[in-house]
C-alpha positions in Angstrom: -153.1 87.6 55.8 -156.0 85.9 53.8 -158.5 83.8 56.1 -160.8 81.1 54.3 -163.7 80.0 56.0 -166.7 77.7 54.6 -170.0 79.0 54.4 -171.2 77.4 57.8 -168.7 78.4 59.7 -168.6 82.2 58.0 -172.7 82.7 58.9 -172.0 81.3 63.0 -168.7 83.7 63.5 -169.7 86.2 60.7 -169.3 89.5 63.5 -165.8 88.3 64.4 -165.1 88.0 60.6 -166.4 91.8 60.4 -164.1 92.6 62.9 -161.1 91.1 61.2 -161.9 92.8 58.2 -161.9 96.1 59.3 -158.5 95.7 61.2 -157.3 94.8 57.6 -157.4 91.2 57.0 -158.4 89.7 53.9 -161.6 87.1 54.7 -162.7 84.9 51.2 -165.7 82.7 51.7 -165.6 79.0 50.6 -168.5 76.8 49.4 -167.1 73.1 50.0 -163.5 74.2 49.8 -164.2 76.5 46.6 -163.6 80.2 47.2 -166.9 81.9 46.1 -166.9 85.6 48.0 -164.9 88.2 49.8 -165.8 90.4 52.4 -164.0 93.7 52.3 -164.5 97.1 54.1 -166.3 99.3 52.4 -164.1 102.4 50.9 -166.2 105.2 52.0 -163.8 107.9 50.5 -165.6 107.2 47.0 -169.1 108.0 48.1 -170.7 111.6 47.7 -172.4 113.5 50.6 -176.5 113.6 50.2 -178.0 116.1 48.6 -175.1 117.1 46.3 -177.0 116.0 42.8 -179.8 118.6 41.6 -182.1 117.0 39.1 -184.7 119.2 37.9 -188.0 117.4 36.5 -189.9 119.6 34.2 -194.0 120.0 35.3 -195.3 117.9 31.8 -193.6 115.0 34.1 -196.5 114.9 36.4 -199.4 115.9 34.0 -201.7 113.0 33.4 -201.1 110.8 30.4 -203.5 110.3 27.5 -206.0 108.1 27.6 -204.5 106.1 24.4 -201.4 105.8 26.5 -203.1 104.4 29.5 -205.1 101.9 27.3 -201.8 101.1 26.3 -200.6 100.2 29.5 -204.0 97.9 30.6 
């Protein structure tokens, strides 16, 4: 079931619109009758576990630039 509610009325009830959303209902946000957002749960099957990426930064990333480069920035 798809619930529209106006802007007004989705900022005073929006916990109870959380709540419906995450027992399944659909909840679309209306601007003077126009539907303009949807809240939906948020799939957390898709997102990774912290810490899982390595990135390795070589040591030249951290030495000071050259003074023509710095000028450069100014």
């Amino acid at each position: 079931m798809t619930t529209v509610v106006n802007v007004q009325d989705a900022k005073t009830r929006l916990s109870e619109l959380l709540h419906r959303v995450e027992r399944g209902e659909d909840v679309v946000i209306a601007r003077a009758g126009t539907p303009v957002a949807r809240l939906a749960p948020v799939d957390l099957a898709w997102e990774r576990p912290l810490g899982t990426v390595r990135v390795e930064v070589p040591d030249s990333f951290f030495a000071a630039l050259p003074d023509e480069e710095l000028d450069a920035w100014q």
